[in-house]
Each structure stands twice: as structure tokens, then as C-alpha cells.
C-alpha positions in Angstrom: 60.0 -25.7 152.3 58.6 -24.9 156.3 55.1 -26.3 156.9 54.0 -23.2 157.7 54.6 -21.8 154.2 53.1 -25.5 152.3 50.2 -24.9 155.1 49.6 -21.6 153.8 49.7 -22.6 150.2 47.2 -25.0 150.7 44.8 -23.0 152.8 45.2 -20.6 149.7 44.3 -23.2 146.9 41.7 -24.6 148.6 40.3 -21.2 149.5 40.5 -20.5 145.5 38.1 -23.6 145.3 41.3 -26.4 144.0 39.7 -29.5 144.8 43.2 -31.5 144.7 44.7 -28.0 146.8 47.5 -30.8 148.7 48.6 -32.4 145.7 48.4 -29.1 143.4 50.9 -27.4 146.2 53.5 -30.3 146.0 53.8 -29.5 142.7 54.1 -26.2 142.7 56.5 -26.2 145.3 58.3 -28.6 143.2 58.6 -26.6 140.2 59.2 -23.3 142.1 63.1 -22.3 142.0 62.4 -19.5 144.1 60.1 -19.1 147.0 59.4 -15.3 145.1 58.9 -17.8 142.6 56.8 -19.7 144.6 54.3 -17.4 145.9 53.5 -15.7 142.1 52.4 -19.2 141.3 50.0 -19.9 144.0 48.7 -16.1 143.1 48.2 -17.1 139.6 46.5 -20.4 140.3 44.3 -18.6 142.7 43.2 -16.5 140.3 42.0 -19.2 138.0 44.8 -19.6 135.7 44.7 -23.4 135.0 47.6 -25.7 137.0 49.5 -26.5 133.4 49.8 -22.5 132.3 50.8 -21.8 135.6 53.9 -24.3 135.4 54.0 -24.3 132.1 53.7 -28.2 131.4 50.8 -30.4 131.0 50.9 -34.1 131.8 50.3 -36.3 128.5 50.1 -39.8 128.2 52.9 -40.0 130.4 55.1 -37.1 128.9 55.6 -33.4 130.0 53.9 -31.4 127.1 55.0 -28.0 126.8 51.7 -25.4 127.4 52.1 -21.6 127.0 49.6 -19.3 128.6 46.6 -18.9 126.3 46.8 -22.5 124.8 44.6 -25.2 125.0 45.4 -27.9 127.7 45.4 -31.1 126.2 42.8 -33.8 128.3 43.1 -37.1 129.4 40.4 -37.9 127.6 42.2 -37.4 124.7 44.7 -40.0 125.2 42.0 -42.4 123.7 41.9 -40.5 120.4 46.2 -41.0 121.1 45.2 -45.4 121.4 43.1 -45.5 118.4 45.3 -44.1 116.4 47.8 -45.7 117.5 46.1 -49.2 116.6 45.4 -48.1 113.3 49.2 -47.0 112.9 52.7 -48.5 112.0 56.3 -47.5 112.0 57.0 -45.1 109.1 53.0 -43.9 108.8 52.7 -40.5 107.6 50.4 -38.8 110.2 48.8 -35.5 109.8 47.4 -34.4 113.3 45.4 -31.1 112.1 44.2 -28.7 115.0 47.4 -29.6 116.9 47.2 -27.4 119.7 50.4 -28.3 121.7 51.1 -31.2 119.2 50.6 -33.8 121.9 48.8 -35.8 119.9 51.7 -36.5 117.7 54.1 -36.5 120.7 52.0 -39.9 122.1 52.2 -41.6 118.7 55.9 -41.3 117.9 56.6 -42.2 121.4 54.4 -45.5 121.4 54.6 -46.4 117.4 58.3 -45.9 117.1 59.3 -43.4 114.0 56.0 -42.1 111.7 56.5 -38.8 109.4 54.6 -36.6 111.2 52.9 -33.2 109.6 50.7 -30.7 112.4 48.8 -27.7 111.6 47.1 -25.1 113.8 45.6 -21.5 113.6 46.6 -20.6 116.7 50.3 -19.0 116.3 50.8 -19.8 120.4 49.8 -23.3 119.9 52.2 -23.8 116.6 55.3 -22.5 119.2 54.1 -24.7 121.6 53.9 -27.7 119.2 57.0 -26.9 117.5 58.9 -27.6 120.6 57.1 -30.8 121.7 57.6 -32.3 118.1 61.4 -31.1 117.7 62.9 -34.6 119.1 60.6 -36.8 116.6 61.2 -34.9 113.6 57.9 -33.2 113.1 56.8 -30.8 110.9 54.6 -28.3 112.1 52.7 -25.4 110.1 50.5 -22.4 111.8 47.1 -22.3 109.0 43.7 -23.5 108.8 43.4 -27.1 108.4 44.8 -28.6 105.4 45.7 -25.4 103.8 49.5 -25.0 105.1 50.4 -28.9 104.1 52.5 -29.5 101.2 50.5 -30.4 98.0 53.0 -33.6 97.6 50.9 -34.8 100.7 47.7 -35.6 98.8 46.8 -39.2 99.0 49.7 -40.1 100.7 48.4 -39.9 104.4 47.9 -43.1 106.3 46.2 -41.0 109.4 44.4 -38.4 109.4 43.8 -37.4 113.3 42.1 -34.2 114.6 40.7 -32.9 118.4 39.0 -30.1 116.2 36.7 -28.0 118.6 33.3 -29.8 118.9 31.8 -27.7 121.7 28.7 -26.2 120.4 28.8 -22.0 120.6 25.9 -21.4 123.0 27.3 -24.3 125.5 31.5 -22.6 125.9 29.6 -20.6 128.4 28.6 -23.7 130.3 32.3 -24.9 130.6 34.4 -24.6 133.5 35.9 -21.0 134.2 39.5 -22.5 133.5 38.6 -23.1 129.7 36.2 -19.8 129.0 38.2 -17.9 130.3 42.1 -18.9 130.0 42.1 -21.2 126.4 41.5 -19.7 122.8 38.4 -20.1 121.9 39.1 -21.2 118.2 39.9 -24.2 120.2 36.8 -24.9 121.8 33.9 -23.4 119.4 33.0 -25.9 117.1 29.6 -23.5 115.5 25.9 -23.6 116.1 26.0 -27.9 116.5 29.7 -28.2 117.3 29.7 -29.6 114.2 31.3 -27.0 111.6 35.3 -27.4 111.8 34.3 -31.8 111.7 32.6 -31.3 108.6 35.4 -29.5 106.7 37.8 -31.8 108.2 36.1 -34.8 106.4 35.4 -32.8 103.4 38.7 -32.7 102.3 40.0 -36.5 103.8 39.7 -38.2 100.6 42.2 -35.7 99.1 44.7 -36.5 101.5 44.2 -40.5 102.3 46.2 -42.9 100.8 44.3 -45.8 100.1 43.1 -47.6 103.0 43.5 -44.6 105.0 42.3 -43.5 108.3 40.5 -40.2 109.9 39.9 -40.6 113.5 38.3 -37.5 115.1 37.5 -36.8 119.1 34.0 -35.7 119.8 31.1 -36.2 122.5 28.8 -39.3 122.7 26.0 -37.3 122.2 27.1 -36.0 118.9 29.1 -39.1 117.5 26.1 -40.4 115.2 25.9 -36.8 113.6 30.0 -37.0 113.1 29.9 -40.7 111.5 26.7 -39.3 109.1 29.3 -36.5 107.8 32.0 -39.1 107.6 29.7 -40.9 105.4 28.9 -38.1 103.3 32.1 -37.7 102.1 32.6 -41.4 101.0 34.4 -42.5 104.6 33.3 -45.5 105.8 32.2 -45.1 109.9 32.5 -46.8 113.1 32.2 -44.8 116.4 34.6 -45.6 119.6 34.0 -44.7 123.2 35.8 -44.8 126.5 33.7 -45.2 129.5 36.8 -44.6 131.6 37.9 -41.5 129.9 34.4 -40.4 129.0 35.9 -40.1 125.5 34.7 -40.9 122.2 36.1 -41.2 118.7 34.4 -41.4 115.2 36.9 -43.3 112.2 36.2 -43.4 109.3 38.0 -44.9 106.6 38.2 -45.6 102.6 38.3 -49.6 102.7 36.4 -52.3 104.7 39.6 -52.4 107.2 38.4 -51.2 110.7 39.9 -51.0 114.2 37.8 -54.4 115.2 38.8 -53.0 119.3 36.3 -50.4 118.8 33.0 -51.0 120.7 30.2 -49.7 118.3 27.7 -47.4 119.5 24.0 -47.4 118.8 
């Protein structure tokens, strides 16, 4: 690739308002097979369409995660949710990660815990192709439904983890995200009802169906709303603690039928 051309890529990203335009070009330049190629991906970008639709990957924990157009990118801070899990885990756990989007939840645990019999639900039938693919080398089993309702009955009580990002973003605040998410991700994905609240709470309700004893539910949700989230974990007979991530601005309610706790978890008041 002439300078001219990476020049002119740049000058077009950063016109487009891509804070990281230099590094977001290499990439693109990188992925491009074509320079035709080339220049319908610096279009789209330019146009808003977030850097992981546009190539088609999102970068994971370390791993390439398959993204369609339309799906929800998965977020760094999510890779905490993807280290308390994993400390809860063992080899051979059966996982349910429920509101999968591209499944790169499960993904990060297989790859760090070794093998773990791993079930994945979402509404979304782009996220559920999306996931399918990610989860096809580690044996995962992946259903397009709400919640529990697609998992095999033969599942109940026999769940170590239970692990959901369900949308937590109160409705009148998606219009205060950035124009990337309103505008290019599902919103089932990011509308969590009036208090952000509403898909957590049926998530919980129905935990103590599928735990096995001594079970885990880990959860992703903001600092701000984290006491709320542990109250409805308590409701439904899960004991609480709350975990946050300064680093990753990230937060993470567990909850769980026994005394045993993540003792790594640094307990917000």
C-alpha cells in the first residue's frame, strides 16, 4: 500500500471523527484483499459502522470473535465477567452463558478452563449464527430463544454457572450512548426496561431451577445499579456479593446457593 493511499485513509477516518484513525487504517489495510476492497471499508467506517462490523471480527480476550453486521460487539469490559467466571469454574463445568450475543463469553472460558459443556441462548437469530460459529471448535451448544426457554429440561439443577451480559442499560439512557451502539447494535441487546433492571430479574428468577448445588450466577451490570442487582439476587434465595474492575470500569454481581464465594472479589458498599 503507497503512502499516499494510507495518507488518504487516515485523513478520511479522522475526518469521520476515529480517534485511533492511524491504528484503525493498519487494520483495515490489513484485512482488505482488494484495494476496491479497501476503499468500501473506509466508506463504511466513515459512515459510523463500528470497526468490528466493518471487518467482521471483534478482538476478545485475546481471540478473533466472529461479529456480523447488526450484532452486539462484545466489550472489554466484559472480559471481567469472562475472569470471574472463570475463578468460579473447573474443567468439565456445565456453563450456560444466556444472552450470548456472539458467544464470546463461552469462547474465553473454554479457552482458559480447558473443556466445560457449554449451553448459549440468544433472541437474536444474527447473534445465534454468530455464536454458533465461535463455539463450533469447543463443542458448544447454542439455541436462538428467550432465556432459559430453548435449554433442555435435563439441564435443571445440573448447572455449575450460570453467566449472563443481559442488557442493563436503562430505556430512556440508549439514547445517551455512543452513535456506534444506537444506531448499528440490536437493541434487545442493550434495553434492559424502565431501571435496566427487567431482563436481570427474570434471569435470577428462574436460577434456582437450573443450579446445581453450590452453583453460580454471575451477571455484568453498572456500579451504579449493582446494589439493586444483588437485592434481586437475594430475592430469589441467591446469596450476593458484588465485583468491580476499576481498570475495566466493569462490574459483576454473583450470587450463589451455598456460603462458597469468589473470596478475589472486592465488595462494594
Amino acid at each position: 500500500m503507497d503512502k499516499k493511499t494510507e495518507k488518504w485513509i487516515i485523513n478520511k477516518l479522522r475526518t469521520a471523527g476515529c480517534v485511533f484513525a492511524e491504528d484503525e487504517a493498519r487494520l483495515l489495510i490489513s484485512e482488505a484483499q482488494t484495494l476496491d476492497t479497501l476503499i468500501g471499508m473506509v466508506e463504511q467506517r466513515a459512515t459510523g459502522l463500528p470497526l468490528e462490523h466493518v471487518v467482521g471480527w471483534a478482538d476478545f480476550c485475546g481471540m478473533r470473535i466472529k461479529v456480523e453486521q447488526g450484532v452486539f460487539v462484545p466489550r472489554r469490559r466484559t472480559e471481567f465477567l469472562v475472569q470471574q467466571t472463570s475463578a468460579l469454574a473447573t474443567p468439565g463445568s456445565v456453563i450456560v452463558d444466556l444472552c450470548c450475543g456472539t458467544g464470546a463469553v463461552g469462547v474465553a472460558l473454554a479457552k482458559i478452563i480447558g473443556y466445560i459443556e457449554l449451553y448459549a441462548t440468544d433472541i437474536d437469530p444474527a447473534s445465534v449464527r454468530c455464536a454458533y460459529h465461535n463455539t463450533t471448535f469447543i463443542g458448544g451448544n447454542v439455541y436462538e430463544g428467550d432465556l432459559y426457554h430453548p435449554l433442555p429440561s435435563a439441564l435443571h439443577n445440573r448447572v455449575d454457572i450460570l453467566v449472563a451480559n443481559a442488557p442493563y442499560v436503562p430505556t430512556e439512557s440508549i439514547e445517551l450512548l455512543p452513535h456506534e451502539a444506537r444506531k448499528y447494535e440490536i437493541r434487545a441487546a442493550l434495553d434492559g426496561g424502565e431501571k435496566g433492571l427487567d431482563v436481570q430479574r427474570r434471569v435470577a428468577a428462574e436460577a434456582p431451577i437450573w443450579l446445581a448445588p453450590g452453583g453460580h450466577l454471575l451477571v455484568e451490570t453498572s456500579q451504579k445499579q449493582a446494589l439493586q442487582t444483588a437485592e434481586i439476587f437475594a430475592e430469589n434465595g441467591l446469596i450476593p456479593k458484588v465485583a468491580n474492575c476499576v481498570e475495566l470500569d466493569a462490574t459483576v454481581v454473583i450470587g450463589t446457593q451455598t456460603n462458597r464465594m469468589n473470596m478475589n472479589c472486592k465488595i462494594l458498599t
